[in-house]
N, CA, C and O atoms as CSV, one atom per row, in Angstrom:
chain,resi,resn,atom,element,x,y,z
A,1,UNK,N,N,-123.336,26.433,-222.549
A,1,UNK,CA,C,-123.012,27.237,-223.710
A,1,UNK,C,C,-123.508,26.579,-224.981
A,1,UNK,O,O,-123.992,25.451,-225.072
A,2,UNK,N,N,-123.298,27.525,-226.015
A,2,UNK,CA,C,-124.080,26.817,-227.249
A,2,UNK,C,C,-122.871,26.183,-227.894
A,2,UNK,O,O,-123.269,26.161,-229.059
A,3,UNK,N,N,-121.633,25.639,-227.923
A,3,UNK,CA,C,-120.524,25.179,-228.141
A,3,UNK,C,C,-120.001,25.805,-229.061
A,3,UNK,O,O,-119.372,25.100,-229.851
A,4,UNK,N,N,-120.033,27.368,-229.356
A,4,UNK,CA,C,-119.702,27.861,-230.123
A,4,UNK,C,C,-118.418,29.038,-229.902
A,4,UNK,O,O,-117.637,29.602,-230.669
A,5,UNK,N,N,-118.704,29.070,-228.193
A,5,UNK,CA,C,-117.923,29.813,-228.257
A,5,UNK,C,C,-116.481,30.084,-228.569
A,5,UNK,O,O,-116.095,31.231,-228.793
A,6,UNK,N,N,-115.443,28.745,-228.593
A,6,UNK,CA,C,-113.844,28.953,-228.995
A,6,UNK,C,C,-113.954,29.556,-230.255
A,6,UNK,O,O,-113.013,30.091,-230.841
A,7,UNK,N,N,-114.728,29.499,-230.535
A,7,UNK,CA,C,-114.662,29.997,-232.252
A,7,UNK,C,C,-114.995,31.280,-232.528
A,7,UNK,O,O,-115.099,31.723,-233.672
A,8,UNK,N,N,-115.274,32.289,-230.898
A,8,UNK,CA,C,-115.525,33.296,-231.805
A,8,UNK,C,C,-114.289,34.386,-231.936
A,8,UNK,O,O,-113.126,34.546,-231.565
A,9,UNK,N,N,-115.497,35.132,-232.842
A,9,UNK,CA,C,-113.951,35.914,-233.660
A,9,UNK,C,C,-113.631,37.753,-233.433
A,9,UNK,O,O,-113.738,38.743,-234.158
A,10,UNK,N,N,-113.180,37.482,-231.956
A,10,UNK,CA,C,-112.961,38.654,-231.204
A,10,UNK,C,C,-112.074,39.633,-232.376
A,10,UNK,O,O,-111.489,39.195,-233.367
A,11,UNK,N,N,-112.188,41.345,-231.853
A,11,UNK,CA,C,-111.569,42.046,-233.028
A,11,UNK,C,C,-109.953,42.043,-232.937
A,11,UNK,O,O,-109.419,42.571,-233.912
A,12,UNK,N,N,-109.371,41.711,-232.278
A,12,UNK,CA,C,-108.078,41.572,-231.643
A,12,UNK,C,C,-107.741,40.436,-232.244
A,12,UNK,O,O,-106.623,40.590,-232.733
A,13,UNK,N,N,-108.163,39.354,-232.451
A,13,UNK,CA,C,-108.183,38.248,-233.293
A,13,UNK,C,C,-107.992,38.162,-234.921
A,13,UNK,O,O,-107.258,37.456,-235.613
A,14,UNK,N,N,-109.067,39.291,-235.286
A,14,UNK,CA,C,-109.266,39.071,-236.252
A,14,UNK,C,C,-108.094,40.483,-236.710
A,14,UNK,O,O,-108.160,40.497,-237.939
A,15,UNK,N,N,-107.529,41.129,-236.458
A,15,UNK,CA,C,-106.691,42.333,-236.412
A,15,UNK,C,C,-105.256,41.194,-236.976
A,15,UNK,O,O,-104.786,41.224,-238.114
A,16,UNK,N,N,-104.780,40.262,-235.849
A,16,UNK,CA,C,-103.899,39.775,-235.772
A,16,UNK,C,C,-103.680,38.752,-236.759
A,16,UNK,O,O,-102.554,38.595,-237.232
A,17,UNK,N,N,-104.734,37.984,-237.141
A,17,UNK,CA,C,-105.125,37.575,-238.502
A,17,UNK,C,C,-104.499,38.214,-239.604
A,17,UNK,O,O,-103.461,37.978,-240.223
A,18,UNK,N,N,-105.432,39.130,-239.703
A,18,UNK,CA,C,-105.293,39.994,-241.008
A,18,UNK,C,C,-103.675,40.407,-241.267
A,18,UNK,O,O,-103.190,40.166,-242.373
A,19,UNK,N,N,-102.888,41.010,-240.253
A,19,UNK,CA,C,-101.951,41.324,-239.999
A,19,UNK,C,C,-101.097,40.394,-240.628
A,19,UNK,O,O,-100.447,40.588,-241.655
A,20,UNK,N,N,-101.156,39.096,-239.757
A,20,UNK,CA,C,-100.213,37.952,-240.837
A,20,UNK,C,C,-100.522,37.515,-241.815
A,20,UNK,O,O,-99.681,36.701,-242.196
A,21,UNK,N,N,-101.790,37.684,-242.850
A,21,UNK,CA,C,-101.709,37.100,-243.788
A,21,UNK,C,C,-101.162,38.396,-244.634
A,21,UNK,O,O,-100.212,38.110,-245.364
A,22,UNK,N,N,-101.490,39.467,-244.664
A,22,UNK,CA,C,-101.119,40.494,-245.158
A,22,UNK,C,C,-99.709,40.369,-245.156
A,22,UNK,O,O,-99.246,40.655,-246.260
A,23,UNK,N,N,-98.562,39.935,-244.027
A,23,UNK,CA,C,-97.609,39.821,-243.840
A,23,UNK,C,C,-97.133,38.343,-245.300
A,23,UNK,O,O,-96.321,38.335,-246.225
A,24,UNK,N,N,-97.974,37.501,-244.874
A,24,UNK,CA,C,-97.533,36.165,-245.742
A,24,UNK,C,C,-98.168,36.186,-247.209
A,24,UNK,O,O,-97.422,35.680,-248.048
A,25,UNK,N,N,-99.148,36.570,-247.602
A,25,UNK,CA,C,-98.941,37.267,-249.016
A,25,UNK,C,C,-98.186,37.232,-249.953
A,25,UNK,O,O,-98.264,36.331,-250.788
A,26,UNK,N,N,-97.225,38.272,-250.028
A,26,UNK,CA,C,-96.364,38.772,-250.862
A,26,UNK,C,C,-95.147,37.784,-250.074
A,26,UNK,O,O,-94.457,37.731,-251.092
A,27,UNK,N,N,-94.600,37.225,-249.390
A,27,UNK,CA,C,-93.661,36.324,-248.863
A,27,UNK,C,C,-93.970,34.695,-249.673
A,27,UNK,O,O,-93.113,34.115,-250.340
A,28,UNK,N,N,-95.187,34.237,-249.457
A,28,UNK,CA,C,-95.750,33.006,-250.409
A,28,UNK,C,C,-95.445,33.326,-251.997
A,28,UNK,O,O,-94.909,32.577,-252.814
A,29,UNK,N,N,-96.057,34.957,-252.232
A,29,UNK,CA,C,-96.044,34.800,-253.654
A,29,UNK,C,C,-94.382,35.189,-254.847
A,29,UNK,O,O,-94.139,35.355,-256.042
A,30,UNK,N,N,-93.594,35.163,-253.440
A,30,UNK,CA,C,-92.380,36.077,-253.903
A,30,UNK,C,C,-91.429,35.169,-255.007
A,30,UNK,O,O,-90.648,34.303,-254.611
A,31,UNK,N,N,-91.614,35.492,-256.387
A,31,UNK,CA,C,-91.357,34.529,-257.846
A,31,UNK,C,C,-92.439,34.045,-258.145
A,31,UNK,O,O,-92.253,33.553,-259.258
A,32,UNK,N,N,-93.360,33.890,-257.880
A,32,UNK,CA,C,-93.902,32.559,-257.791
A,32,UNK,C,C,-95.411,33.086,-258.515
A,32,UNK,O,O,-96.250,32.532,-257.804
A,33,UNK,N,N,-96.053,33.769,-259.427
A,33,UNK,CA,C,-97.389,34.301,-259.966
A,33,UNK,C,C,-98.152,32.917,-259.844
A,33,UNK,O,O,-97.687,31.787,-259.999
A,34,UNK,N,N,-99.391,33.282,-259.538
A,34,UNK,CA,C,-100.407,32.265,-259.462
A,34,UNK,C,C,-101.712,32.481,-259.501
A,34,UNK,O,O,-102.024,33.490,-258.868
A,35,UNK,N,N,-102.873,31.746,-260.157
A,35,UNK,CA,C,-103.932,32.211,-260.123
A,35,UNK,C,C,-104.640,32.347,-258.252
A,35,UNK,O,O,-104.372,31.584,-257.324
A,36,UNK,N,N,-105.672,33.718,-258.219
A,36,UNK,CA,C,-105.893,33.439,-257.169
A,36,UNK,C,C,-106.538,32.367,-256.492
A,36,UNK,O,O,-106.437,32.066,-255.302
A,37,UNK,N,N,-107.267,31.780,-257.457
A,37,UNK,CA,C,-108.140,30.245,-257.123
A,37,UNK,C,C,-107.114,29.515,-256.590
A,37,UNK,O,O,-106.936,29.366,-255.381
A,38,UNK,N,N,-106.405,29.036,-257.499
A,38,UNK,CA,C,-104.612,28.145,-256.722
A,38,UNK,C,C,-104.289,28.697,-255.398
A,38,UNK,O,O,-104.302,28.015,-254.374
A,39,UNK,N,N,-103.906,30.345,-255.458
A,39,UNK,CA,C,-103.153,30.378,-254.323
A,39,UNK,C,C,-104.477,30.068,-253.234
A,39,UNK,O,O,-104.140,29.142,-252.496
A,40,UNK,N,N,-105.506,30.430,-252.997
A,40,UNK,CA,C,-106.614,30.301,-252.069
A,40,UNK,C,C,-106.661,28.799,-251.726
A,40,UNK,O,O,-106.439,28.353,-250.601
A,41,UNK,N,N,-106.957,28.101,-252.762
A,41,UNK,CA,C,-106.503,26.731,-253.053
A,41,UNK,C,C,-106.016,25.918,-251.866
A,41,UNK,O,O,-106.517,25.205,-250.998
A,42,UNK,N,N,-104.507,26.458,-252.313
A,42,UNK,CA,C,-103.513,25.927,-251.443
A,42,UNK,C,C,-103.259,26.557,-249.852
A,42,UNK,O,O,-102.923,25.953,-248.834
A,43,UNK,N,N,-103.521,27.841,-250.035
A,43,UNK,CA,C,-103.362,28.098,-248.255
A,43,UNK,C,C,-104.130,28.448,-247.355
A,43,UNK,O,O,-103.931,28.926,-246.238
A,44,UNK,N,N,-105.670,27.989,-248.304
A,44,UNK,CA,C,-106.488,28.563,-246.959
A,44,UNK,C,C,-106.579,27.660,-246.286
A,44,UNK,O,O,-107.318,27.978,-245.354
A,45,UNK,N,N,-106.188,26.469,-246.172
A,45,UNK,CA,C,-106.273,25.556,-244.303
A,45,UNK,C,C,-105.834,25.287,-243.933
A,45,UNK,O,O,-105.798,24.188,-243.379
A,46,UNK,N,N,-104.591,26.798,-243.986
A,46,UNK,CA,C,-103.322,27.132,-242.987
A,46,UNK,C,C,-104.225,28.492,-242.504
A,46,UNK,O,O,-103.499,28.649,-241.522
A,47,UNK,N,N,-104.749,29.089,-242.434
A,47,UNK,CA,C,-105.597,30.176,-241.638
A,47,UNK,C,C,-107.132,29.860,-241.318
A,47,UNK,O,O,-107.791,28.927,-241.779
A,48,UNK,N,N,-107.615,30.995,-240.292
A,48,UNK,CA,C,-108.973,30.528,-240.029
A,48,UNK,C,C,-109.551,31.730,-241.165
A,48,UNK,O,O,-110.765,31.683,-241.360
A,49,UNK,N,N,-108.892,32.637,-241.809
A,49,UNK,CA,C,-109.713,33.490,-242.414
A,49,UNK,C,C,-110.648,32.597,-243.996
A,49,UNK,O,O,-110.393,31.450,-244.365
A,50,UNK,N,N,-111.636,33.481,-244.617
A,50,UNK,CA,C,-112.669,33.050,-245.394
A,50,UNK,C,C,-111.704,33.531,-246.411
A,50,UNK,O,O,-110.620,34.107,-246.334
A,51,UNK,N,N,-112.654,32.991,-247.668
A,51,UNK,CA,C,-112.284,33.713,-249.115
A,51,UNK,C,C,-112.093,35.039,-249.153
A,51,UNK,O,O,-111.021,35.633,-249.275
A,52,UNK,N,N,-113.583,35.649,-249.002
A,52,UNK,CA,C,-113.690,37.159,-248.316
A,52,UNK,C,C,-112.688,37.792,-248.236
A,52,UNK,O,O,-112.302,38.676,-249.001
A,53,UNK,N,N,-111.859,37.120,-246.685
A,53,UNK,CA,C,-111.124,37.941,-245.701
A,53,UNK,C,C,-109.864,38.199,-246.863
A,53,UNK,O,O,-109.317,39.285,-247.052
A,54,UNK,N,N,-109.489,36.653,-247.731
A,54,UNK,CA,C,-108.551,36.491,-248.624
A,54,UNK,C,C,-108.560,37.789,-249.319
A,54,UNK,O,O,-107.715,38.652,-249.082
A,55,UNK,N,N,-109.373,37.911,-250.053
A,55,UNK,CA,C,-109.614,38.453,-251.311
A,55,UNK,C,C,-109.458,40.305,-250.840
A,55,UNK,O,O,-108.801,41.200,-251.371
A,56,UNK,N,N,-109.879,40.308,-250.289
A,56,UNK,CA,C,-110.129,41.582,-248.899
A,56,UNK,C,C,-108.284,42.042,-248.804
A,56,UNK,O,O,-107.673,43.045,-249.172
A,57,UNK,N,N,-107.998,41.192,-248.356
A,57,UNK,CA,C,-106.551,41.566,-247.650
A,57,UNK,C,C,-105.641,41.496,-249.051
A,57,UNK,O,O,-104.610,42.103,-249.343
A,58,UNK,N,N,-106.358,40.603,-249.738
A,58,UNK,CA,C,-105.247,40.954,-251.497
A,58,UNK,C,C,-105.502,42.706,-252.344
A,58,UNK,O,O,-104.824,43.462,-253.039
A,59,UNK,N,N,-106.776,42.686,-251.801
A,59,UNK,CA,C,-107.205,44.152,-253.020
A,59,UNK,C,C,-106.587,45.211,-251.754
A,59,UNK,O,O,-106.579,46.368,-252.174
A,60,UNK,N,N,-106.229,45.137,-250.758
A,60,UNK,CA,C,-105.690,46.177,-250.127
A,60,UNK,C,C,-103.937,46.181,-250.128
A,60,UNK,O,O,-103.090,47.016,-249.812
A,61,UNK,N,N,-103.903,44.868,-250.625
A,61,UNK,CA,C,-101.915,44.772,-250.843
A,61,UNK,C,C,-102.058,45.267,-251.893
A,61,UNK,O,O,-101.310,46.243,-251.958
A,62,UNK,N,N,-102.814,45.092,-253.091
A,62,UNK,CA,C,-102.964,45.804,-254.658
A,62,UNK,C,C,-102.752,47.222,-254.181
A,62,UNK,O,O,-101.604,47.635,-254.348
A,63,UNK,N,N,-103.561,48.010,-253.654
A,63,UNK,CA,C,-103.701,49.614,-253.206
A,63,UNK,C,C,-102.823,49.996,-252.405
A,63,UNK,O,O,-102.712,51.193,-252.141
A,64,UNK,N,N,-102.027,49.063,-251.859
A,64,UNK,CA,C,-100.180,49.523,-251.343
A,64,UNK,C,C,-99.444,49.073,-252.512
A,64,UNK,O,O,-98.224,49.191,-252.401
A,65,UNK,N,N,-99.778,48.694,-253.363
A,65,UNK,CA,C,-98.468,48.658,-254.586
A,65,UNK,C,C,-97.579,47.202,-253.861
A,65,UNK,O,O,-96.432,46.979,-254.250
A,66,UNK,N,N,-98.241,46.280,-252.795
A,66,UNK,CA,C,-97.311,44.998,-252.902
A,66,UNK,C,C,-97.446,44.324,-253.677
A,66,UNK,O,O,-96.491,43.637,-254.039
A,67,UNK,N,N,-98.598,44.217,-254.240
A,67,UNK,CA,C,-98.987,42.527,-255.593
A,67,UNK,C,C,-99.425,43.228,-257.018
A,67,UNK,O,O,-99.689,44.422,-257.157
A,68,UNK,N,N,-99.434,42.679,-257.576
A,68,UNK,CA,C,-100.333,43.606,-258.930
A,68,UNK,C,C,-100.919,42.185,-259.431
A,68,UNK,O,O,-100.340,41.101,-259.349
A,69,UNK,N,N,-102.318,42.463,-260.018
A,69,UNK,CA,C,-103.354,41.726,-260.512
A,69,UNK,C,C,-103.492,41.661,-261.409
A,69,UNK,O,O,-103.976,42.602,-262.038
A,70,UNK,N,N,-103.080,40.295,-262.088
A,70,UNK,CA,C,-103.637,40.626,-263.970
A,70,UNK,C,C,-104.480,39.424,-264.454
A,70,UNK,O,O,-104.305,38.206,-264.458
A,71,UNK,N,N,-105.732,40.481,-264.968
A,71,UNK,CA,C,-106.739,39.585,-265.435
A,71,UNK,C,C,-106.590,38.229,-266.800
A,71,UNK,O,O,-105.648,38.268,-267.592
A,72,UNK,N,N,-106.978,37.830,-266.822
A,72,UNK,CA,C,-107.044,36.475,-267.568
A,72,UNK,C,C,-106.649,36.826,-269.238
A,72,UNK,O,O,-106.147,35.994,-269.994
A,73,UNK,N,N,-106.964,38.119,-269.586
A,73,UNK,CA,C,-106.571,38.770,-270.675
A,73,UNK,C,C,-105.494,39.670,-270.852
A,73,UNK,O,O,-105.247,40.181,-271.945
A,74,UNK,N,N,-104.576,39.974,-269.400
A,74,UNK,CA,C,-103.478,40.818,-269.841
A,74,UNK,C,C,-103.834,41.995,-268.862
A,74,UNK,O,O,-102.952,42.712,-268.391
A,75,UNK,N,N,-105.046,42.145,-268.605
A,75,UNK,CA,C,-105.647,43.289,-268.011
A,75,UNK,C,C,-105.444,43.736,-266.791
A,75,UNK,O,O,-105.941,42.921,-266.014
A,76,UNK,N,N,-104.748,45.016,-265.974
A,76,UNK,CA,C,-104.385,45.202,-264.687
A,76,UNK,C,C,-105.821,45.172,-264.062
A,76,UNK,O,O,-106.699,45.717,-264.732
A,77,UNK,N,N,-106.282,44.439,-262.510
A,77,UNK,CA,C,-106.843,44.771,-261.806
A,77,UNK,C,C,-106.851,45.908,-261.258
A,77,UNK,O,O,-105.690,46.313,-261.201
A,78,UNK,N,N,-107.794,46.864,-260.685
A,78,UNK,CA,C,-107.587,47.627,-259.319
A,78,UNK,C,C,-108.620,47.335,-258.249
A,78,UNK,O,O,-108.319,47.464,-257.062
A,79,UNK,N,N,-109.758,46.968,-258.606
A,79,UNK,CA,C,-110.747,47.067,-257.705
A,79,UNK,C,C,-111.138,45.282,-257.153
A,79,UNK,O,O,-111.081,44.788,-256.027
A,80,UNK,N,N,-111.457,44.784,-258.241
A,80,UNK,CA,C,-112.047,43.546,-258.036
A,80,UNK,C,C,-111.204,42.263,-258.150
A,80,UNK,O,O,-110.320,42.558,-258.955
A,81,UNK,N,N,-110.980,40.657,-257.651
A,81,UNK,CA,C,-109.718,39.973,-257.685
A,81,UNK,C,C,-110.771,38.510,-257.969
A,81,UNK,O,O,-111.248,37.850,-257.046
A,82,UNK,N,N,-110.982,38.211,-259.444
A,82,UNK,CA,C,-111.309,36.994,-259.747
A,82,UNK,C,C,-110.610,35.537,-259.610
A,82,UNK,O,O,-109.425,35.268,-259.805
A,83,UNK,N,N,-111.592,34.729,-259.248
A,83,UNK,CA,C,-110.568,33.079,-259.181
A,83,UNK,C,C,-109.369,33.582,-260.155
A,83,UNK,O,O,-108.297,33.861,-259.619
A,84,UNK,N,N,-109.503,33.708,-261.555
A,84,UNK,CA,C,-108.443,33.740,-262.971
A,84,UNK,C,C,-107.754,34.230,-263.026
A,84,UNK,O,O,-106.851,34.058,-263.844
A,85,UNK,N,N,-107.811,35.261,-262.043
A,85,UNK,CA,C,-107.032,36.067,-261.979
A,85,UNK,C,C,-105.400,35.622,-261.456
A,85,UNK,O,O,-105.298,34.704,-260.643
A,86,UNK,N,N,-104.000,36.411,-262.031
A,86,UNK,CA,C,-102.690,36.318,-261.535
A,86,UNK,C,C,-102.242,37.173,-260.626
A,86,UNK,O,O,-101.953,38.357,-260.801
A,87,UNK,N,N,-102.171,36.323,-259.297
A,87,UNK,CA,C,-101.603,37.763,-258.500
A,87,UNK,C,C,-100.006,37.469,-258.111
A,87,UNK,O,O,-99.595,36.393,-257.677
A,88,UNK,N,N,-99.396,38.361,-258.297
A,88,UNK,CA,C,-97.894,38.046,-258.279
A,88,UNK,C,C,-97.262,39.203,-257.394
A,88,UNK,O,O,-98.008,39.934,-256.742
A,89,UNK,N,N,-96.073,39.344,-257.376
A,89,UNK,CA,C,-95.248,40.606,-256.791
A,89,UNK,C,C,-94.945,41.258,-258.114
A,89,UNK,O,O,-94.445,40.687,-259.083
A,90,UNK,N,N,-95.339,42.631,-258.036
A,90,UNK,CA,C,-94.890,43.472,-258.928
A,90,UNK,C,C,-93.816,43.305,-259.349
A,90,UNK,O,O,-93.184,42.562,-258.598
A,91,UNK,N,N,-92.885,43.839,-260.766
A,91,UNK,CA,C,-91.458,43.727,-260.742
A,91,UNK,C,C,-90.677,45.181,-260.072
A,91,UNK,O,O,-91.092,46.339,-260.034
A,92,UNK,N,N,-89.091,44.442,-259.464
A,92,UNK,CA,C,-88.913,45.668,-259.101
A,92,UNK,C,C,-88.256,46.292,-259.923
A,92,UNK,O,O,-87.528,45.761,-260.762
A,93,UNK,N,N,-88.505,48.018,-259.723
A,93,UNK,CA,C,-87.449,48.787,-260.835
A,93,UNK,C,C,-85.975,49.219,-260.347
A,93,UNK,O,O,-85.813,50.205,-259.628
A,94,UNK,N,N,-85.185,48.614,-260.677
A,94,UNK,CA,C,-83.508,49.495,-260.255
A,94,UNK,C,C,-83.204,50.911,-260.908
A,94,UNK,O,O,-83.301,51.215,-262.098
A,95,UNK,N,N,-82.787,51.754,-259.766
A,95,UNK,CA,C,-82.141,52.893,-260.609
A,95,UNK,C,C,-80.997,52.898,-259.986
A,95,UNK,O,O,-80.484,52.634,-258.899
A,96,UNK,N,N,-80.701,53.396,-261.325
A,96,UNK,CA,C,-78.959,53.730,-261.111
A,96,UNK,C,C,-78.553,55.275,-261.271
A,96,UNK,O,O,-78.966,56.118,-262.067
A,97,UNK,N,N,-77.585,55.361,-260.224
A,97,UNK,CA,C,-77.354,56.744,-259.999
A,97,UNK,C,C,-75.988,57.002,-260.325
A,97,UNK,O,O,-75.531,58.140,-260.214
């Protein structure tokens, strides 16, 4: 073999991946706002996923309304998630009935 194979990255793999970081996300970031450079920083070599996959699985928690993104100026993200950027847990709203 070309010694590559433990490493590869079957879709079932990479499903189950995605799944928990998506899961650990908003659980890491819960109080806690941080630039995304920091949080990437600090937990990517606790997963096998890339920046990419990071950044990927953050702009799709943005488009479920788990994190909200604010640019270096105050500015909400929707599409794109820079190092400078703050990604935090939205606040929640209480109503009272």
């Amino acid at each position: 073999g070309d010694g590559f194979a433990d490493f590869s990255f079957n879709q079932g793999a990479e499903k189950r991946m995605k799944a928990k970081i998506m899961e650990d996300i908003p659980r890491i970031l819960h109080g806690n706002p941080i630039t995304f450079k920091n949080f990437y920083d600090q937990h990517a070599n606790h997963t096998p996923a890339h920046k990419r996959h990071i950044k990927e699985y953050t702009k799709e928690l943005l488009q479920m309304n788990e994190l909200s993104i604010v640019g270096k100026d105050g500015e909400q993200r929707r599409l794109d998630v820079k190092d400078t950027d703050i990604i935090q847990i939205p606040p929640q709203f209480n109503f009272k009935f």
